[in-house]
C-alpha positions in Angstrom: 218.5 220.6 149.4 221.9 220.7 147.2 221.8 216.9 147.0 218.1 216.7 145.5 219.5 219.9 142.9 222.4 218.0 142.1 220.2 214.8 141.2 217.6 216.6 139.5 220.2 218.3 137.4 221.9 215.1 136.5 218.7 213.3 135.7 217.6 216.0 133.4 221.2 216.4 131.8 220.5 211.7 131.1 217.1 212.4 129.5 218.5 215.4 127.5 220.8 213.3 126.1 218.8 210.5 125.2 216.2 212.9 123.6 219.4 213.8 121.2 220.8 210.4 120.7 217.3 208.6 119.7 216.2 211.1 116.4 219.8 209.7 114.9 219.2 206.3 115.5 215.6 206.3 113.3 217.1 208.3 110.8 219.8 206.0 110.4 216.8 203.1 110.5 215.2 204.9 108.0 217.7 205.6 105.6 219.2 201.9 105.5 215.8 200.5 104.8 214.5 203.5 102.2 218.0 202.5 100.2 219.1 198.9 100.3 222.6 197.8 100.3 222.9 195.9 96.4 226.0 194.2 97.9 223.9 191.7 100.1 223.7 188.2 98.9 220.3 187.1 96.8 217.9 185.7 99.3 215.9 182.5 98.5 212.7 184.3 98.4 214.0 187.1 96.3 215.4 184.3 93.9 211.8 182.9 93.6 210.6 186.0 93.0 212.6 187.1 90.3 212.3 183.8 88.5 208.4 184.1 88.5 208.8 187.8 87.4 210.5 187.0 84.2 209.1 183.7 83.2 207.3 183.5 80.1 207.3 187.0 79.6 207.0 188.4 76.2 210.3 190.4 74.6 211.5 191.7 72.0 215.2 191.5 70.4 217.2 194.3 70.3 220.4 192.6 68.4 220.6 189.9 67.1 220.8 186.0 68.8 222.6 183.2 67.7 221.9 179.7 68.0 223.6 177.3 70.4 226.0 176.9 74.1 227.5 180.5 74.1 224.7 182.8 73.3 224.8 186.0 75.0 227.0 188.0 78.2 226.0 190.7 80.1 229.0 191.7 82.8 229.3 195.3 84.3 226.6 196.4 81.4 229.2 195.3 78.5 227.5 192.8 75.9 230.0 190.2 74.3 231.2 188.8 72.4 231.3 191.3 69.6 229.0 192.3 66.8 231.6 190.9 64.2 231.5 188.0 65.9 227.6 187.2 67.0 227.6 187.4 62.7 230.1 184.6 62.2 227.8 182.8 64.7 224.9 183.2 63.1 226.7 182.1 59.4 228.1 179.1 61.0 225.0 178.1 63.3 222.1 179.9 62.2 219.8 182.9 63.9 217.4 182.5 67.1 215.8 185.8 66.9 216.5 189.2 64.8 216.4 192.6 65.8 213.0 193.7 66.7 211.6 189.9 67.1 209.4 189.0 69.9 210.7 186.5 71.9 209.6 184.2 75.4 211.7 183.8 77.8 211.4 180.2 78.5 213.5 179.6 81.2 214.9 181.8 84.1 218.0 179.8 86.5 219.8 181.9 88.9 223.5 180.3 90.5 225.9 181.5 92.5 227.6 184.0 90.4 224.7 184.3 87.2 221.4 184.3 85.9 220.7 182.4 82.8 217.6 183.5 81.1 216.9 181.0 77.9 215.1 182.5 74.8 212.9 180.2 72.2 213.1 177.2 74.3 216.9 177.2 74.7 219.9 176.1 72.8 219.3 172.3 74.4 216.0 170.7 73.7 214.5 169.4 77.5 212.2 166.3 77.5 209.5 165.5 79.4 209.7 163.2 82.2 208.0 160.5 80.3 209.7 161.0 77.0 212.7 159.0 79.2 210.2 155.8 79.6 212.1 153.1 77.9 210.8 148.8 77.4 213.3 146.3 78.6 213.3 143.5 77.1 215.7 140.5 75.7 216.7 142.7 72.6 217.6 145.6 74.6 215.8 148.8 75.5 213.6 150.6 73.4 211.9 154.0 73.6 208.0 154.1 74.0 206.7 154.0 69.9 205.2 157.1 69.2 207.8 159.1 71.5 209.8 162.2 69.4 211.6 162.1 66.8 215.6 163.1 66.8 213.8 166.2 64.2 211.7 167.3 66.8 214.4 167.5 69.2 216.8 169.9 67.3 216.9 173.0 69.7 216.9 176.7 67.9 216.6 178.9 71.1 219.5 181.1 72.9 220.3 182.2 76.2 221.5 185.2 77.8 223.6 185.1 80.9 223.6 187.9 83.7 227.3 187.7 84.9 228.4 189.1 88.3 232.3 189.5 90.0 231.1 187.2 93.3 227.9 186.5 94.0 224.6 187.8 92.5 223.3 190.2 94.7 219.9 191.2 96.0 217.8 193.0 93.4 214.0 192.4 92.1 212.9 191.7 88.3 212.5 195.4 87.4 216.2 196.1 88.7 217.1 192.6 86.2 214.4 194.2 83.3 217.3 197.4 83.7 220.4 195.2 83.6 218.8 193.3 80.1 217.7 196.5 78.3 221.3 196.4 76.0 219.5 193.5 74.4 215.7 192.8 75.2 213.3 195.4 74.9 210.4 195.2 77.8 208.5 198.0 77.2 207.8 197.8 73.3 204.1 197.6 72.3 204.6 196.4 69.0 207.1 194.0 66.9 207.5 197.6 64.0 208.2 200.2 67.5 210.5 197.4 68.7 212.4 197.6 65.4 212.4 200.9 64.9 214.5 201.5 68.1 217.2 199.6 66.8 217.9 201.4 63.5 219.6 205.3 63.7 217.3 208.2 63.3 217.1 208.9 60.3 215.8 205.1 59.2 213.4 206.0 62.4 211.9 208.5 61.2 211.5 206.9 57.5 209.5 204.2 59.0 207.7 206.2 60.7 206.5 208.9 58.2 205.7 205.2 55.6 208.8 207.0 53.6 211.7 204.7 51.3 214.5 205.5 51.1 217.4 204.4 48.9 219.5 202.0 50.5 216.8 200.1 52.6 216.4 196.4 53.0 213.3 194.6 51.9 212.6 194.1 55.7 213.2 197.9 56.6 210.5 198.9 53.5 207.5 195.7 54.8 208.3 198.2 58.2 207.3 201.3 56.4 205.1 200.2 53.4 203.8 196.9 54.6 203.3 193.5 52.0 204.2 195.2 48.8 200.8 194.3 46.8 202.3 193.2 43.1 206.0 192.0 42.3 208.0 192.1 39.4 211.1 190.4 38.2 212.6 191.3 35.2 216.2 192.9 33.6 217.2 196.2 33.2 219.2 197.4 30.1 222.3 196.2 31.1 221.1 192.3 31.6 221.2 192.4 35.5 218.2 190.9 37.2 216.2 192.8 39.5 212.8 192.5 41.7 210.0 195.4 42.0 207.5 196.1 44.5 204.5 198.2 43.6 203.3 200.1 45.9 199.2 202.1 45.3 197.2 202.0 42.3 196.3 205.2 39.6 194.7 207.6 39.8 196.2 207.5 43.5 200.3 207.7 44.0 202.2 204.5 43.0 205.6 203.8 44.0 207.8 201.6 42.2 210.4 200.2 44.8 213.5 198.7 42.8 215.5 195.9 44.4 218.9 194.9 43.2 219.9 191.7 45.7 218.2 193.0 49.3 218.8 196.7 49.1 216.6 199.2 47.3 218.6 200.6 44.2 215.8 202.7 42.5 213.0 204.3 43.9 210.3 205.4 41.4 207.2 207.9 42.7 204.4 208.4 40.3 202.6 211.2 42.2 198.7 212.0 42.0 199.3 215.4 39.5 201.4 213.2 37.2 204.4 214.2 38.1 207.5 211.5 37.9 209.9 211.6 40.6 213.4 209.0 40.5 215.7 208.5 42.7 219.1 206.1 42.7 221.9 208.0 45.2 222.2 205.8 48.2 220.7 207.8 50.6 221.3 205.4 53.5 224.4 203.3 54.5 224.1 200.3 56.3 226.5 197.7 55.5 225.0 194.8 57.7 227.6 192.1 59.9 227.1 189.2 57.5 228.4 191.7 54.2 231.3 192.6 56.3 232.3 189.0 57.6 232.1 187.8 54.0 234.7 190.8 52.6 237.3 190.0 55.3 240.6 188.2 53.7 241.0 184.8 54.3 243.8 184.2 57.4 247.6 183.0 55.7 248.2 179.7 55.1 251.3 178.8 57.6 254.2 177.5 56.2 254.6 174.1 57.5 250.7 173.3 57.2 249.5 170.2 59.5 249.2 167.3 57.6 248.9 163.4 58.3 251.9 162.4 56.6 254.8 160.4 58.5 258.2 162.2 58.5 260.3 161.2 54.7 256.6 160.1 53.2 255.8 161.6 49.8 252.7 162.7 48.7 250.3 160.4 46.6 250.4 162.9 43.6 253.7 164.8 42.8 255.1 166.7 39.7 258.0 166.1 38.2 261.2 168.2 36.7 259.4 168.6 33.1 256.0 169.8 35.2 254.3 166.4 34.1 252.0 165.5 37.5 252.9 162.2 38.5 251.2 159.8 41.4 252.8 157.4 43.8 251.8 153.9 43.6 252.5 151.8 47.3 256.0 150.1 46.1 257.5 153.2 45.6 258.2 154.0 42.3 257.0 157.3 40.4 254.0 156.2 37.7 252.9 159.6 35.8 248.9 160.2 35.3 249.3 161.6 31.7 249.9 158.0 30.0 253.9 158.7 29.6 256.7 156.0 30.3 257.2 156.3 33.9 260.4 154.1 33.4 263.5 156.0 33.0 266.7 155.4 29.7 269.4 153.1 31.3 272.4 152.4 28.9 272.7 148.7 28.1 275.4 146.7 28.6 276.1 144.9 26.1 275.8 148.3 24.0 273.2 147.0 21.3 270.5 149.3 22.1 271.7 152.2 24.5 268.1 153.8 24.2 266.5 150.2 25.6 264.4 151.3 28.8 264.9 149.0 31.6 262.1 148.7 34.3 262.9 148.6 38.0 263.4 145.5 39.9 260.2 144.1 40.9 260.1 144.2 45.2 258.3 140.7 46.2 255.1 141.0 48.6 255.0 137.7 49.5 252.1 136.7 47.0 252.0 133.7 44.2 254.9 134.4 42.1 253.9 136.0 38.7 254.8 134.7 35.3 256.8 137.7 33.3 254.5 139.1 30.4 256.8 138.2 27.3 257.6 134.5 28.5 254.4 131.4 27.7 253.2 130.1 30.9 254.3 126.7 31.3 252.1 123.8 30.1 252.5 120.2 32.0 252.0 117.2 29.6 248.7 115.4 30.1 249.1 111.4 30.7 247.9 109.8 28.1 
């Protein structure tokens, strides 16, 4: 009877323990699959996935996107390279897409350590696979005739690269949407709200109310006014050119917008009582990247400056002692450019003339010799 209790208790004391042990195992289940571990590695099918997420999906810009090979980084949630310098690549290249544009992504490619999302078609023009079809033939190989032209295949797209410290990891294409927002905007309805999120708040809030503000561009003022309906260029009292927008038509209000270059320098309201309202204090700042890449000072010249010349050569053009500018002709003496005697005053010496100029001694190249200018060339007797 105390064997059976003894087995009965151990039993009993085995399923107890079970009953404890098996709750901790599903939680632990169920928390590792309700919260994935984003340090796995990107499967294949999540890389499909992805790719056919954000394919030919509509965007707008939030900065602004230069042409060519560099384009865009994304790494850790820091953009580069730096605003300063995405304008000196726009100046030198040209611009793929402005702040507030819609773009397409064209092109999604995921690799071991990024994703490479292309904008506009990409900064490479791709061919089709029979754009490649060539004729062979005697003279060579010739494309197909009507293929493209080398116009048509000028590329003016960007790219934005997703970089990551090993490997990309395992997210979906909302987790990517996240990653992108510094620069693309996914959930804009419209190309004037996906503008507007780019400016500060007070410009927000001016385009929203349709107000102008002194200080605007002539893009920020189509964003609150629309296509101004009449223009005017003429001068103001002091000579300097300027352009007008006209905004409404009497007996409603009118507003005179005043443009000096691209910036709005007098704002004129003609309001529905009569009543006439100016304004010219700036009211907004915003000194754009390309005004402040153009007031930066030119680097130093360095000292010794590169230059093709062999060691002990001189240069073509030279000035002398007296400040006369003087070139180098390729036997080595000194010939000025200002019509002077290039020759210098040598004493004579036979002391008849000590002012007689005496040219230098002629170096022989190896042509037909020359007859001297102040001797008759030599005529030969003809036979009678």
């Amino acid at each position: 009877m105390t064997r059976h209790r003894f087995l009965l208790s151990g039993l009993a004391a085995l399923l107890l323990a079970g009953v404890c042990v098996y709750p901790v195992q599903l939680f632990g289940q169920a928390s590792k699959s309700s919260s994935p571990n984003a340090s796995d590695k990107m499967t294949p099918q999540t890389r499909l996935l992805v790719v056919r997420s954000l394919q030919s999906e509509r965007v707008f810009a939030r900065i602004m996107f230069p042409q060519g090979q560099k384009g865009i980084k994304i790494k850790n949630g820091v953009v580069s390279p730096s605003d300063m310098a995405i304008a000196q690549q726009v100046a030198q290249y040209g611009a793929a897409a402005k702040a507030g544009d819609r773009c397409v992504i064209s092109d999604v490619k995921i690799t071991e350590k990024e994703i490479i999302l292309e904008i506009n078609g990409g900064p490479k023009k791709h061919q089709k696979w029979f754009q490649h079809i060539q004729v062979v033939s005697n003279a060579g190989a010739t494309p197909l005739p009507g293929g493209p032209s080398p116009q048509s295949l000028d590329a003016h797209g960007s790219m934005v690269t997703l970089e990551f410290d090993k490997y990309v990891p395992e997210v979906n294409g909302d987790q990517v949407r996240s990653m992108l927002a510094p620069v693309f905007d996914f959930k804009a309805l419209t190309q004037a709200e996906a503008y507007q999120k780019t400016l500060p708040p007070k410009l927000q809030e001016a385009i929203k109310d349709h107000k102008i503000l002194v200080g605007m561009d002539k893009e920020m003022v189509m964003y609150a006014k629309g296509r101004p309906p009449r223009k005017v260029r003429d001068k103001d009292d002091q000579g300097q050119e300027y352009e007008e927008w006209i905004y409404g038509n009497p007996p409603e209000e009118v507003d005179f917008v005043r443009f000096k270059g691209n910036e709005v320098a007098r704002l004129e309201i003609m309001t529905v009582d009569g009543q006439k309202i100016v304004r010219t204090e700036r009211e907004v700042d915003l000194p754009t990247k390309e005004a402040e890449l153009a007031q930066q000072k030119p680097a130093p010249k360095p000292q010794n400056a590169p230059t093709l010349m062999r060691p002990g050569e001189q240069p073509e053009v030279q000035t002398n002692q007296s400040g006369r500018t003087v070139s180098r002709p390729q036997d080595g003496s000194s010939r000025p450019t200002d019509g002077s005697n290039p020759y210098p005053q040598q004493p004579s010496s036979t002391g008849t003339d000590p002012t007689r100029q005496t040219p230098p001694p002629m170096i022989p190249t190896g042509g037909p010799p020359v007859t001297p200018p102040d001797m008759p060339p030599h005529v030969l007797s003809t036979p009678q």
